[in-house]
C-alpha positions as a printed Julia matrix, in Angstrom:
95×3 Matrix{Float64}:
 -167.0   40.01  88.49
 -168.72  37.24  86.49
 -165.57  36.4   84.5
 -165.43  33.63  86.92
 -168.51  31.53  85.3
 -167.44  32.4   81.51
 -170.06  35.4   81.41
 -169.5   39.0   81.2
 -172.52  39.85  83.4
 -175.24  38.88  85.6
 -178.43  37.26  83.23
 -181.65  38.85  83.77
 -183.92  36.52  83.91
 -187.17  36.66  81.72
 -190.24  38.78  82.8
 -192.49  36.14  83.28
 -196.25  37.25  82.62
 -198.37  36.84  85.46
 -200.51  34.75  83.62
 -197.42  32.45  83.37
 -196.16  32.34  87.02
 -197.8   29.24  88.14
 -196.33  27.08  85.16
 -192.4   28.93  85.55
 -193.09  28.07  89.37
 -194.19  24.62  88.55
 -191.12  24.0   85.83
 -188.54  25.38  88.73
 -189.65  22.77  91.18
 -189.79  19.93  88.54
 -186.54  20.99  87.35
 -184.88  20.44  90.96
 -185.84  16.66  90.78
 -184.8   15.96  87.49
 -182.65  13.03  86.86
 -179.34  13.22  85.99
 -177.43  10.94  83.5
 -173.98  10.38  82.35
 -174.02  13.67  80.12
 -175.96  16.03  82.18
 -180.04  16.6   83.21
 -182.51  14.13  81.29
 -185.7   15.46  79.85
 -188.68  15.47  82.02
 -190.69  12.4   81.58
 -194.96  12.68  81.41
 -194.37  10.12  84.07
 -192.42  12.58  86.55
 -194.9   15.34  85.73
 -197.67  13.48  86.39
 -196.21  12.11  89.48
 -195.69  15.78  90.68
 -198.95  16.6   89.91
 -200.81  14.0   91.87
 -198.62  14.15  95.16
 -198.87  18.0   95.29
 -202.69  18.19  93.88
 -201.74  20.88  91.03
 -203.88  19.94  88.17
 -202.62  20.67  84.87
 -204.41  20.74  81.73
 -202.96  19.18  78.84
 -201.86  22.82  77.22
 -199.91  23.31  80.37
 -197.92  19.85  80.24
 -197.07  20.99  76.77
 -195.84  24.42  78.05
 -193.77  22.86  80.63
 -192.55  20.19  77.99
 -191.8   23.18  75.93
 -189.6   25.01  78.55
 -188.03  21.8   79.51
 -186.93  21.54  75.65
 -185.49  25.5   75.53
 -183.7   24.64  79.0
 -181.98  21.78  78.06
 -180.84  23.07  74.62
 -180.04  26.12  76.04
 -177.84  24.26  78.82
 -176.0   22.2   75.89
 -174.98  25.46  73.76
 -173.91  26.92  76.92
 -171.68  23.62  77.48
 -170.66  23.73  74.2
 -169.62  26.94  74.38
 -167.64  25.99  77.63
 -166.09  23.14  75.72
 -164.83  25.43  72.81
 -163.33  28.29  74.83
 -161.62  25.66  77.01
 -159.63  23.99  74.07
 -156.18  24.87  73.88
 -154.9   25.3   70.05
 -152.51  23.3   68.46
 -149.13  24.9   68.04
């Protein structure tokens, strides 16, 4: 059924500790006002962060902006293996 998107099945997403919740929450809803460049997502700037911050009044501590700076950095390398990937099983070989 997932052959479709290149996978074999569904991917579970990661048990989040509910100790973590309010930072995945926070990296979700920065994530869907990223901007977006010639080659894909950019990295979340401390500008946008702290933008998000002050217009929803969700104070972060500096320890959080480095978690979410953290996850930004696995998402984004994650999301150029899995193009990568994309870009390798699409090439046709040379006969």
């Amino acid at each position: 059924m997932y052959e479709r998107f290149g996978r074999d099945e569904l991917i579970q997403e990661p048990e989040i500790p509910e100790e973590g919740e309010s930072l995945w929450a926070a990296f979700w809803l920065l994530n869907r006002r990223r901007p977006q460049g010639m080659n894909g997502p950019q990295p979340l700037t401390y500008a946008e962060i702290a933008s998000w911050s002050h217009l929803t009044g969700e104070i972060l501590l500096r320890e959080e902006i480095t978690i979410i700076t953290d996850m930004d950095d696995a998402y984004l390398d994650a999301l150029a293996k899995e193009r990568e990937a994309q870009r390798v099983a699409n090439e046709k070989p040379k006969a």
